[in-house]
TISE-580967 format. One record per residue (C-alpha): residue in one letter; x negated, y, z negated. Coordinates in steps of 0.2 Angstrom, whole numbers, padded with zeros to 4 digits, always signed. Layout:
BEGIN
AXYZ
...
# end
This chain:
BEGIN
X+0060-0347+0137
X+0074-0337+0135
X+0078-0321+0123
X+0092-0312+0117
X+0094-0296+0104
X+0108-0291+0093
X+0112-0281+0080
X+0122-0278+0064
X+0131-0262+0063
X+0144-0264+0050
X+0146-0279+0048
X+0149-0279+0066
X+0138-0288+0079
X+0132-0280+0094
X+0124-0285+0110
X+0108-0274+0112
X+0105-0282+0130
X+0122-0279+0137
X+0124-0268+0155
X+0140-0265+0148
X+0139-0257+0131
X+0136-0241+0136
X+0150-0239+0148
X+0163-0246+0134
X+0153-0234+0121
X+0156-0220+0136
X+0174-0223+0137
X+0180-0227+0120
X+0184-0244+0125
X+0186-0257+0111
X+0170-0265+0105
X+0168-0283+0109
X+0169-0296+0096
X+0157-0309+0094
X+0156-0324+0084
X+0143-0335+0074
X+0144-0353+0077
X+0134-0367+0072
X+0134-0383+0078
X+0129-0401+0072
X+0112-0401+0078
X+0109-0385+0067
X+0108-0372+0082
X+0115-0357+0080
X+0125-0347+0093
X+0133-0331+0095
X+0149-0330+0107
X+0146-0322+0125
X+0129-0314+0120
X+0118-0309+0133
X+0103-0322+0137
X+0091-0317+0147
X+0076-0330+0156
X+0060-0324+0154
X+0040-0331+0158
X+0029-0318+0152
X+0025-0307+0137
X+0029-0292+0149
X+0044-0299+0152
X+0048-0301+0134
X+0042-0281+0129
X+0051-0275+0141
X+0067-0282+0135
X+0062-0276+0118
X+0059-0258+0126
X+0077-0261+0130
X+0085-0265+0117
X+0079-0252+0105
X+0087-0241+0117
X+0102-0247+0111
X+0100-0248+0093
X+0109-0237+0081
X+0099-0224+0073
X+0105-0210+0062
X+0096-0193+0054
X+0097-0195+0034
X+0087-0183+0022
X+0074-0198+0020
X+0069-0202+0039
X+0074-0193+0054
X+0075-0211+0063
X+0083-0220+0049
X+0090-0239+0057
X+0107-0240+0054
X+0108-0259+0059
X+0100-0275+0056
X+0091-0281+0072
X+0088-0298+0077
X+0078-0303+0091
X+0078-0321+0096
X+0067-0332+0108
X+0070-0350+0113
X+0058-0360+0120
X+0057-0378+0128
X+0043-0390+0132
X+0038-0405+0136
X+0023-0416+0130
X+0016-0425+0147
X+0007-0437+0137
X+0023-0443+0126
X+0037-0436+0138
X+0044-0430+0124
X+0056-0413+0125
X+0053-0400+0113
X+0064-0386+0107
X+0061-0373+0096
X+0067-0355+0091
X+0057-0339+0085
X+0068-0326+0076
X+0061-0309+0072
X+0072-0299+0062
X+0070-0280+0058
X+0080-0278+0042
X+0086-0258+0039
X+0079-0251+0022
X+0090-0251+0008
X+0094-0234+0003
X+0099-0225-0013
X+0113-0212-0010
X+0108-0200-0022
X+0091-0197-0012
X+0098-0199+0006
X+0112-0188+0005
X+0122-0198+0016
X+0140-0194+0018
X+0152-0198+0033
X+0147-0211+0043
X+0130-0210+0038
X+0139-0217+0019
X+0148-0232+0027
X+0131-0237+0036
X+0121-0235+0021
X+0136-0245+0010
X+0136-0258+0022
X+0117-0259+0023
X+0115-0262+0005
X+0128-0276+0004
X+0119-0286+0015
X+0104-0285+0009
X+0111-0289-0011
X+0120-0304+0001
X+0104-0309+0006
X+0096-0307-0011
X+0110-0319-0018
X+0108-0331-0006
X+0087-0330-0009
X+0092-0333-0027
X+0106-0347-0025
X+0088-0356-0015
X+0075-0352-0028
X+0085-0359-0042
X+0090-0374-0030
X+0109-0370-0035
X+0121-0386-0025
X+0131-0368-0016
X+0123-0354-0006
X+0134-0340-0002
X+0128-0340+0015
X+0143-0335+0022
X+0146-0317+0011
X+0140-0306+0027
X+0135-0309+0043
X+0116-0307+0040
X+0117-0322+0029
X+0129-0334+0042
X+0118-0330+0056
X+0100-0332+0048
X+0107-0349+0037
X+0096-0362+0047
X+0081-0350+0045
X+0084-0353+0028
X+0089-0369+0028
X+0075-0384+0026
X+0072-0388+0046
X+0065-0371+0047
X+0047-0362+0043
X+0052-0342+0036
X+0039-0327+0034
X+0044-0311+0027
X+0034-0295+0028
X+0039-0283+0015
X+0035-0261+0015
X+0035-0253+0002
X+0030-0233+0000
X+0014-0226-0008
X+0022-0211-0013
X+0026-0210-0034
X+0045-0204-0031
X+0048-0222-0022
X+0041-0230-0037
X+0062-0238-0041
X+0064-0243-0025
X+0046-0251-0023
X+0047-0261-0039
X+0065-0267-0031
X+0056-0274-0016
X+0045-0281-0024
X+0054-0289-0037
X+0060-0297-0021
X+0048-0301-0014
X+0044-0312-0028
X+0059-0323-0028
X+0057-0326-0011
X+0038-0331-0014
X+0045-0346-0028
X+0057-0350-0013
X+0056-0371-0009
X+0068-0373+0008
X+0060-0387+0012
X+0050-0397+0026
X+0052-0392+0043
X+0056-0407+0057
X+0047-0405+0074
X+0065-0406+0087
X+0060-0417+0101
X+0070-0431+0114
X+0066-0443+0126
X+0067-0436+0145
X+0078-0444+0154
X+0076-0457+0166
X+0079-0450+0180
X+0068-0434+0177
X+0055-0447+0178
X+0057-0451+0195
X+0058-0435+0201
X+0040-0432+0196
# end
């Protein structure tokens, strides 16, 4: 298996296990630029982001431990912890089937989706403001794009923020997609809970269609090194 975290600052793409992002951060060094590439099989990968090997769930916690270290959190008048970011954790794992020497590959993605925000109630300003603006682009790219699928429209804008490009082949018909999501109990939330909601809803009538097991033949000479 092997994990890697990232995430969306700005439209910008950060690498939440790298050893050297404080150090840059610390020394006003330029951030590093990442790119989104996917190739003809469907994967998705992101340019010189850190992959780490791993064999256990402790393993795995620890890394998340880690990483949300790293991620970028700011005070607003709504949440003392409010994520600034969208977070992505991803887990790719390998197998084989004894029986059928068959390989399989597959890829888990969890991803933590900052809240949208309305300004009048967060009282953002600064840099807070560009995070929140940012934040609530995405997540109306991401509504589009739920939209473009529900109505089964020949164009998706998947490609109108970085969110969209790199989830595509979650959304796309060789993948499987849950989505969890909150909503507040209290009564002055009631706007941003029917919003959510309202959501939630158009991503319920959502058909991407049937997922295909990924597998291939092990080669011959793996065979003869068993």
């Amino acid at each position: 298996m092997q994990a890697s975290m990232l995430e969306i600052y700005n439209e910008t793409i950060r690498d939440l296990l790298s050893t050297n992002r404080v150090g840059n951060l610390e020394n006003g060094a330029a951030a590093k630029q990442y790119t989104i590439k996917h190739d003809a099989n469907g994967n998705t990968h992101v340019s010189d982001l850190t992959v780490v090997d791993v064999c256990s769930i402790k393993e795995v916690s620890y890394l998340l431990h880690q990483a949300a270290q790293s991620r970028s959190v700011g005070k607003t008048q709504m949440n003392e912890q409010s994520s600034r970011s969208h977070c992505v954790f991803t887990l790719r794992i390998s197998g084989v089937n004894e029986s059928t020497e068959q390989q399989v590959h597959g890829v888990l993605n969890l991803i933590d989706l900052a809240g949208s925000e309305r300004l009048s109630k967060s009282g953002s300003t600064g840099d807070r403001l560009r995070e929140t603006q940012a934040i609530n682009k995405s997540l109306s790219s991401l509504s589009d794009v739920i939209f473009a699928l529900a109505k089964k429209e020949d164009h998706v804008p998947f490609r109108n923020s970085k969110l969209t490009y790199l989830l595509q082949p979650c959304l796309g018909g060789d993948s499987k997609t849950l989505m969890f999501v909150n909503i507040s109990p209290d009564p002055s939330s009631v706007g941003e809970s029917l919003c959510s909601l309202r959501l939630a809803a158009r991503v319920n009538a959502c058909e991407i269609g049937v997922p295909r097991r990924v597998t291939s033949m092990r080669t011959a000479d793996y065979r003869l090194t068993k």
